[in-house]
C-alpha positions, 0 to 999 in steps of 0.5 A, spaced: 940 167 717 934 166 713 934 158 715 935 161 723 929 165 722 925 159 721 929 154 725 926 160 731 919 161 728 918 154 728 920 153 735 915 158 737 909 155 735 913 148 739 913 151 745 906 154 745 904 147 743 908 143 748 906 148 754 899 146 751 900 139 752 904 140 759 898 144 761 893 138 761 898 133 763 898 137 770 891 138 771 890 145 769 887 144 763 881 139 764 880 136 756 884 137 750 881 139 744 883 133 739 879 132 732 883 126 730 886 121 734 886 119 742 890 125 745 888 124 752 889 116 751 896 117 749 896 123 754 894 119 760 899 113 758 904 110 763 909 113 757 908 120 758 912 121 763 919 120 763 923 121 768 919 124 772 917 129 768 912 129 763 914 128 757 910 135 755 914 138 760 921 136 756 918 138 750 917 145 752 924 144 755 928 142 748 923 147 744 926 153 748 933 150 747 932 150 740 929 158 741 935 160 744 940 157 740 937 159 734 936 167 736 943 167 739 945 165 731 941 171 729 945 175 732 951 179 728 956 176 732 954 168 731 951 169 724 957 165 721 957 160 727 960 153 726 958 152 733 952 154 734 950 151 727 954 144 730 949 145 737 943 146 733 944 140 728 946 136 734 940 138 738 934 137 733 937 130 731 935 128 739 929 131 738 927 127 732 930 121 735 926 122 741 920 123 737 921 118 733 921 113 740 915 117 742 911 116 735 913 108 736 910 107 742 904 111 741 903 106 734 906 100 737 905 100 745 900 104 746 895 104 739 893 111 739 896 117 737 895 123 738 894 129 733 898 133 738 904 129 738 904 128 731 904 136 729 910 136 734 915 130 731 914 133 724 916 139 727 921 137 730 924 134 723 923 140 719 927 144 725 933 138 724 932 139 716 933 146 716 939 146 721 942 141 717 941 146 711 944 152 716 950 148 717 951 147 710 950 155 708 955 156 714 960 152 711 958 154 704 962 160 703 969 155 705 967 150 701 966 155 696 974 157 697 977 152 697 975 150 689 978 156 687 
């Protein structure tokens, strides 16, 4: 449960951020506040855009998604929820493999990065690590069981 909580925590401060990078991407914001690296390059790059939409659009997406799925799991009902412990693991390795494509480019495609970008892909691998910690609390007590 604990793990969830984090899991949502975390999550919340990814949707601030993505919407701040959304922001600015769509023109409503007219300068990022960047104190190291070359926010703005990255941002104005042909790479953030995908599909259509950019990619800072898509974060604020996956972040709600985990949001959801993470306060779904805290509720009585889905506390002990293999499902949504599968969903959160299986979404967050999505996550940190998306961004993990997106760090590359910014490191060997575009050479600058984005101070923003990187707080968002260590945030993401935190939430992948304590989804598979959540996954391993559900499955604990049947494991535990099982050995008696």
């Amino acid at each position: 449960m604990k793990t969830r909580m984090g899991i949502a925590l975390l999550a919340m401060g990814g949707v601030v951020l993505a919407i701040y990078l959304s922001l600015y991407k769509l023109g409503m914001i007219s300068e990022l506040t960047c104190a190291v690296g070359s926010c703005e390059t990255v941002q104005l790059s042909k790479w953030a855009t995908f599909l259509g939409l950019p990619v800072a659009v898509w974060g604020v997406g996956a972040y709600l998604a985990v949001l959801v799925l993470a306060l779904i799991g805290l509720q009585p009902a889905f506390v002990d929820s293999h499902l949504i412990s599968w969903l959160l693991v299986g979404l967050n390795a999505w996550n940190v493999l998306f961004s993990a494509w997106l760090t590359y480019l910014e490191l060997y495609v575009i050479n600058a990065i984005c101070m923003w970008c990187v707080v968002s892909a260590v945030l993401m691998m935190i939430i992948f690590l304590l989804s598979v910690l959540d996954l391993r609390a559900v499955y604990g007590p049947r494991l535990a069981q099982d050995d008696s």
